[in-house]
N, C-alpha and C positions, 0 to 999 in steps of 0.2 A: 431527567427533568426536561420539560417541554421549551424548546427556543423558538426565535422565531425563524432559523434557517429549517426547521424540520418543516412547517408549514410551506413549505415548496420546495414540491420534490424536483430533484434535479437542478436546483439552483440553491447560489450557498453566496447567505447574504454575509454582509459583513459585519453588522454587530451583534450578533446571535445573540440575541437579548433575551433573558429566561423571562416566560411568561406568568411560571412561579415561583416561590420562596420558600423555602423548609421555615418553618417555627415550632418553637417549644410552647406550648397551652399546660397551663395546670390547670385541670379539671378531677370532678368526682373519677374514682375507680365504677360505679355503681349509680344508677339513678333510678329513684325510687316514686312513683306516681303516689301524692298522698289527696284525698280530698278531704277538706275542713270538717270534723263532725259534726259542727254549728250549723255550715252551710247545708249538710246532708239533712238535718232534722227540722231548719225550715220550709226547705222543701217538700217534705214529707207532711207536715202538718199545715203548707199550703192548700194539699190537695184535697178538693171536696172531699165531703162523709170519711176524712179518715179520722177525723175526732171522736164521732160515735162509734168507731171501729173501736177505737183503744179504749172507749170509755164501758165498754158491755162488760166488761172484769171487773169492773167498782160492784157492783152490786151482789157478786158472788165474793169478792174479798173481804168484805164487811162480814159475810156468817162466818162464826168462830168454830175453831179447828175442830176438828172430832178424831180422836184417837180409836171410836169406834169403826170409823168409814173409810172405806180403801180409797187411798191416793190417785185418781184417775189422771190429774194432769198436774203442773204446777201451782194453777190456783188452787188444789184442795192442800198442797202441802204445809207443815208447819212453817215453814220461815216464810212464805208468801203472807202467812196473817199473821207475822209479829213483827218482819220487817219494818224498824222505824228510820223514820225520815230527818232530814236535820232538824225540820223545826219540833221533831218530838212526836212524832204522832205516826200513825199507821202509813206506812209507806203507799202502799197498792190499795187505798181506799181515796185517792184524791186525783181528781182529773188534773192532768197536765204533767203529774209523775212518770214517766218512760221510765219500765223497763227491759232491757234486750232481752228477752226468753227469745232460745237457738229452738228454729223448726227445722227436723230432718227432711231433708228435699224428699218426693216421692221417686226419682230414678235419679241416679250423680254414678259417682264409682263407686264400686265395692271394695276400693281396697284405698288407704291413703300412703299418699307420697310426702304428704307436710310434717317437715320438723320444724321442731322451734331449740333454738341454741343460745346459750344462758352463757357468759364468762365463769358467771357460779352460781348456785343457789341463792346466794342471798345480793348479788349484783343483778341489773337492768338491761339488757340490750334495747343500745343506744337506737335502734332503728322505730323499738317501741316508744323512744321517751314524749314524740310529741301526740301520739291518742291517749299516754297515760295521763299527760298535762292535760291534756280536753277533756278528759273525761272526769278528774279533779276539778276543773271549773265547773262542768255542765252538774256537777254534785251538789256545789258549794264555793261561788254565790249561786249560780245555776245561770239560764239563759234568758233575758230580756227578748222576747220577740214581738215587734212593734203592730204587726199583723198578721190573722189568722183567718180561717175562711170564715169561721163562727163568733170568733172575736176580734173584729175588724181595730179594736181598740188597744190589740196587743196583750199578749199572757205571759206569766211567765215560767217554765220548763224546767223539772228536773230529770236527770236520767243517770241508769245507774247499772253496769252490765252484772243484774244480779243472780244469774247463773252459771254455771260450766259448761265449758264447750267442751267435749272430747269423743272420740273413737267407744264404744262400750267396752273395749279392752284396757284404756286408759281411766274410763270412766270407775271403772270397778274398782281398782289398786287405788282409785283417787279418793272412793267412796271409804275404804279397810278393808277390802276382802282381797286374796289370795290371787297369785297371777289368773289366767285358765291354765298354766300346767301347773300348778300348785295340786298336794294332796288334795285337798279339801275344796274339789273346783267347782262345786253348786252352789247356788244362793238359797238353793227353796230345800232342799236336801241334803243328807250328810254322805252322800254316792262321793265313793275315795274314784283317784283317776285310775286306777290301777284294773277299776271294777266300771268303768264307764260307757261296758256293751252289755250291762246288765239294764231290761228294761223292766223288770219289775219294780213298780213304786214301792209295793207295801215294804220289799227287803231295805230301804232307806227311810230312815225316822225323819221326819220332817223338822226342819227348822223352824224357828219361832223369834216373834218380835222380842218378847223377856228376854230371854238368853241371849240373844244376839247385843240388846245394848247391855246386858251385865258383862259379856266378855269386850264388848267393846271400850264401854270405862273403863273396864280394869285396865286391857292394854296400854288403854291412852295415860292415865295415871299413875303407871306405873314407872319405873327410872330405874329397873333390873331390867335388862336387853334379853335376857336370858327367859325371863319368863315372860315378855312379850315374844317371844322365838317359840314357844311350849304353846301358847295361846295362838300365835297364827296357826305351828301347826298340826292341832289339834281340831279348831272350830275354823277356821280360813279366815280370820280377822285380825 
């Protein structure tokens, strides 16, 4: 500890009076940077033209679904046009509705390093609990904002993180289908792993949308473990 006879070398005062003092502080193990998602989203809807940003989706969420036409982004998908709203009505057909749809960066890492760590399946880690509270308000009542670039006279915001974030290795086990080292490791073909330097298409029958949701109810419906085990792996679902 620092006195004051150490400040002069060579001489040696007499009341060597420490300059500091040990103390016990209780503080966090851990400090965690959080910013308001309130404050995040009035800012964001401060900023000029980004109201008619969010708002160019209203008019393609309004045409009704087509099971004929391939799914190009998440507006063509079924739950983007059924999605309802607390007050009852079409979610993604009303300005001032926010929802988080995840855009993949065009260059990040190739590989992830993020886990997420749960006590259990069906408990909360406490570090989540205050974006899960924000984001239960910004649902319902929703958010009061007193002004807007466009609506100087204040609107009011709902938002709702209505899709999944994951890895497409996570993304697929979370969807039903089979790890990538599972049997049955294609989505669009029945190519076993065993055979997966075979590039001939024609020797893999193609998979199909029918089959794919009849073995997938059944899965889901079913409460024999056993033949939900015969259905993974058989079709990868």
């Amino acid at each position: 500890m620092k006195a004051l006879n150490d400040l002069k070398q060579g001489q040696n005062l007499l009341c060597a009076k420490p300059l500091l003092k040990s103390c016990h502080l209780w503080g966090p193990i851990r400090l965690c940077a959080f910013q308001s998602l309130e404050d995040w989203i009035a800012q964001l809807l401060s900023c000029p033209g980004i109201e008619d940003l969010l708002d160019e989706s209203l008019v393609t969420s309004q045409v009704p679904y087509d099971y004929s036409k391939p799914v190009k982004n998440i507006h063509d998908s079924q739950l983007w046009k059924v999605f309802i709203g607390p007050d009852g009505s079409q979610y993604t057909t009303k300005s001032g509705n926010l929802a988080f749809v995840y855009g993949n960066k065009t260059s990040g890492r190739k590989a992830s390093i993020t886990i997420f760590v749960l006590p259990t399946v069906n408990q909360m880690n406490s570090m989540l609990c205050p974006l899960v509270d924000q984001l239960q308000s910004l649902w319902k009542p929703s958010l009061k904002l007193s002004s807007m670039h466009q609506h100087p006279g204040g609107c009011l915001v709902h938002s709702d993180p209505l899709n999944f974030l994951a890895d497409l290795v996570a993304l697929r086990q979370t969807l039903g289908f089979g790890s990538v080292k599972h049997t049955q490791m294609c989505f669009f073909c029945f190519l076993k792993q065993n055979d997966k330097k075979n590039i001939d298409l024609s020797t893999s029958p193609h998979q199909n949308l029918e089959e794919h949701n009849k073995w997938a109810f059944t899965s889901d419906k079913s409460t024999n473990l056993q033949m939900q085990a015969a259905i993974l792996s058989k079709y990868g679902i």
